[in-house]
C-alpha positions in Angstrom: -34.5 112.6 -62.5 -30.9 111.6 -64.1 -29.5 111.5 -60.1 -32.4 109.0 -59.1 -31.9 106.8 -62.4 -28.3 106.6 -61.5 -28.7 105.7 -58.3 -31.5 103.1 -59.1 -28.9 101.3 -62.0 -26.0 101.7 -59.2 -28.3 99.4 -56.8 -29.3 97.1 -59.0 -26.2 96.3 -60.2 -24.2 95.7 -56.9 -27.1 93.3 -55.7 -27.1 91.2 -58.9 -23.6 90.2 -57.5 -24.6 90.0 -53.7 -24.1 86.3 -52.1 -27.3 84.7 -52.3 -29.0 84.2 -48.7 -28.3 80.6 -47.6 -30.9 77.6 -47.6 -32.7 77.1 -44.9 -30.5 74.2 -43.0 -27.4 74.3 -44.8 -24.1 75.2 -43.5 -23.2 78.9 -42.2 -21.1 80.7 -39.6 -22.0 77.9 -37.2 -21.2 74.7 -39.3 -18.3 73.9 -36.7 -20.9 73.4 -34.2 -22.6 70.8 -36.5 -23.0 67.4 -35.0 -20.2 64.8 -35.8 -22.1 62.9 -38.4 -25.6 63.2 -40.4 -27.2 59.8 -40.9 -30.8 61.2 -41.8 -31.9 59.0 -44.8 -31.5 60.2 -48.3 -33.7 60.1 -51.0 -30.9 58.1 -52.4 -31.0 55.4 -49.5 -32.9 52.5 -49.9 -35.8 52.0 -46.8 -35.5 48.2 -46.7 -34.5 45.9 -43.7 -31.4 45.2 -45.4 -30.1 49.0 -46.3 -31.1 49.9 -43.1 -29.0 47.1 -40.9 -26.0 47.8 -42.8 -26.4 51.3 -42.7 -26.8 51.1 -39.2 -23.6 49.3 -38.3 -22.1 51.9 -41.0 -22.9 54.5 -38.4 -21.9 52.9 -35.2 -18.5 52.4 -37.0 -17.9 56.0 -38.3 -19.1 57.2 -34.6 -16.4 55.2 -33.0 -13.9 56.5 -35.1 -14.5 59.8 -34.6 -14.5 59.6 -31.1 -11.0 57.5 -31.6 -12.4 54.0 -30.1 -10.4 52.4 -32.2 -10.6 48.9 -30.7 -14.6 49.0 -30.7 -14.4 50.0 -34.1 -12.0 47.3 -35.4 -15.2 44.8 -33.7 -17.7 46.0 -36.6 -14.4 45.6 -39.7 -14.4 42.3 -41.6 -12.0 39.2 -40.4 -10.8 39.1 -44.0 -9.9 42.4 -44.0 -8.1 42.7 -40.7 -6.2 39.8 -42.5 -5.2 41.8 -45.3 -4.2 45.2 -43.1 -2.2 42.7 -40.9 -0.6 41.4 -43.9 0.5 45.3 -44.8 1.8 46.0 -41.6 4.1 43.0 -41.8 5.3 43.9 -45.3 6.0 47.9 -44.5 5.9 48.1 -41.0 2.9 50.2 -41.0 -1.3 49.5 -41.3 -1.2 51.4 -44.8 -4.5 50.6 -45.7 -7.9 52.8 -45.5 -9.5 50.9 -43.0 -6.9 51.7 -40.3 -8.0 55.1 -39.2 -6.1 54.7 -36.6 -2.6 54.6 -38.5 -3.9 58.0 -40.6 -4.8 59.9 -37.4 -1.5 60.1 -36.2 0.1 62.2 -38.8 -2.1 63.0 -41.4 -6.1 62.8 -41.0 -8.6 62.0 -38.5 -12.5 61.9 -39.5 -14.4 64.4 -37.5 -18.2 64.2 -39.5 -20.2 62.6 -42.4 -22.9 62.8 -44.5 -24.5 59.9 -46.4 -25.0 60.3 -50.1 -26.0 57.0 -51.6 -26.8 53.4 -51.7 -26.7 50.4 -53.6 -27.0 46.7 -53.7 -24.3 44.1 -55.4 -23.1 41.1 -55.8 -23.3 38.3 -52.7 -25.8 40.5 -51.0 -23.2 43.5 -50.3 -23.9 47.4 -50.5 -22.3 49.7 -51.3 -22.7 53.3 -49.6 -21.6 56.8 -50.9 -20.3 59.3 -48.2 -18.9 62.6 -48.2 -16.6 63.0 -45.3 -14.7 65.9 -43.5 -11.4 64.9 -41.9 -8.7 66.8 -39.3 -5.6 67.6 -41.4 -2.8 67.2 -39.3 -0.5 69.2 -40.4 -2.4 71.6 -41.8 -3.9 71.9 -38.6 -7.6 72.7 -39.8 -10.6 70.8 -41.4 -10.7 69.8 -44.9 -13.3 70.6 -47.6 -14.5 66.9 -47.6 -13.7 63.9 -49.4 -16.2 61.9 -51.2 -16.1 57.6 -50.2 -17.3 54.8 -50.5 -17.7 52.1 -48.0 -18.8 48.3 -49.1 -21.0 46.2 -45.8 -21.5 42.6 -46.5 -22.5 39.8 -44.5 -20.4 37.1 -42.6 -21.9 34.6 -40.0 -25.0 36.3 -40.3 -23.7 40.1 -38.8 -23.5 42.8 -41.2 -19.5 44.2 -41.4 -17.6 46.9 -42.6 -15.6 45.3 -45.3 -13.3 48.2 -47.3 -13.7 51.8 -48.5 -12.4 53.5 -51.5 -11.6 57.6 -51.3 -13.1 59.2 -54.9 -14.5 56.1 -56.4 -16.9 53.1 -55.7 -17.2 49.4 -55.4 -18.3 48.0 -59.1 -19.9 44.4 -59.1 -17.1 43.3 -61.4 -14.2 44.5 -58.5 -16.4 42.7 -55.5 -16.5 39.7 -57.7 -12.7 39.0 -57.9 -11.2 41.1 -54.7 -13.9 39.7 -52.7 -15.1 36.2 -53.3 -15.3 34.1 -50.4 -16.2 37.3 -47.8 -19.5 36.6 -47.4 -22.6 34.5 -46.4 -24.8 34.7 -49.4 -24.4 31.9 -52.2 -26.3 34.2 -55.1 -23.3 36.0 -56.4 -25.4 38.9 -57.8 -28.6 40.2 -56.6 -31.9 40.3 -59.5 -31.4 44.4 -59.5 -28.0 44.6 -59.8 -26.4 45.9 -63.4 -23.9 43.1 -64.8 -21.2 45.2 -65.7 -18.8 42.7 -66.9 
């Protein structure tokens, strides 16, 4: 009776600290397999006309960077923000600025998938989304464990564009009201839902 109550304790005890099975659909042994990007809608992600066109062109953008088309990409990035990544390269010589993925993918990252997080809507009709992103370490030669972004769209001339991103922080209507202003179509500054945080 002792030798079975010993060996009963013994089991329960190693299985309290056994790896819990995984969720049905998350990642496992076969995660490098996973497509380059996940742009199922979130709970998080707004349904309307306007989330969705942005987040579309969002998409296209991201899948045209993985697949290092560079110049198609470039198409879908702000005019004023081409200015401003021109303007870097003629002060250091080099596109230093986050969206130039093609300056980072030579010796230091390229993105290889994504996973939208979040929405939101702000000032001039912009929004703003929340990614988490993996990215191909060059010289560590592997994946990272993802990096979480942010990515503002606005309007110009009536298309929706990629206009910046931020790594490990996110576009406030108070920053898109002074780095911004002049970028876009829409005369309301700030949209009815947005939070004034001034």
């Amino acid at each position: 009776m002792r030798t079975w109550l010993l060996a009963a304790l013994t089991l329960a005890s190693t299985s309290a600290y056994a790896a819990p099975p995984a969720a049905p659909g998350s990642a496992g042994p076969s995660a490098d397999k996973a497509p380059a990007s996940d742009s199922k809608a979130s709970a998080s992600i707004p349904d309307d006309a306007d989330t969705q066109a942005a987040k579309k062109v969002l998409t296209t953008y991201l899948d045209l960077v993985i697949k290092k088309k560079y110049a198609e990409a470039k198409k879908l990035v702000h005019p004023k923000t081409l200015e401003v990544i021109a303007g870097i390269t003629k002060r250091l010589g080099k596109a230093q600025h986050p969206m130039a993925p093609a300056y980072w993918a030579k010796d230091d990252f390229r993105l290889v998938r994504y996973t939208f997080e979040d929405a939101s809507k702000h000032r001039w009709g912009t929004i703003a989304f929340k990614l988490k992103e993996i990215d191909y370490r060059i010289q560590e030669k592997g994946e990272d464990q993802g990096n979480q972004v942010s990515y503002l769209l606005g309007q110009k001339d009536g298309k929706w564009l990629v206009v910046d991103k931020k790594a490990n922080n996110t576009f406030s209507d108070h920053a898109i009201k002074f780095d911004y202003k002049g970028y876009f179509d829409a005369k309301d500054p700030k949209p009815a839902s947005a939070p004034d945080d001034e």
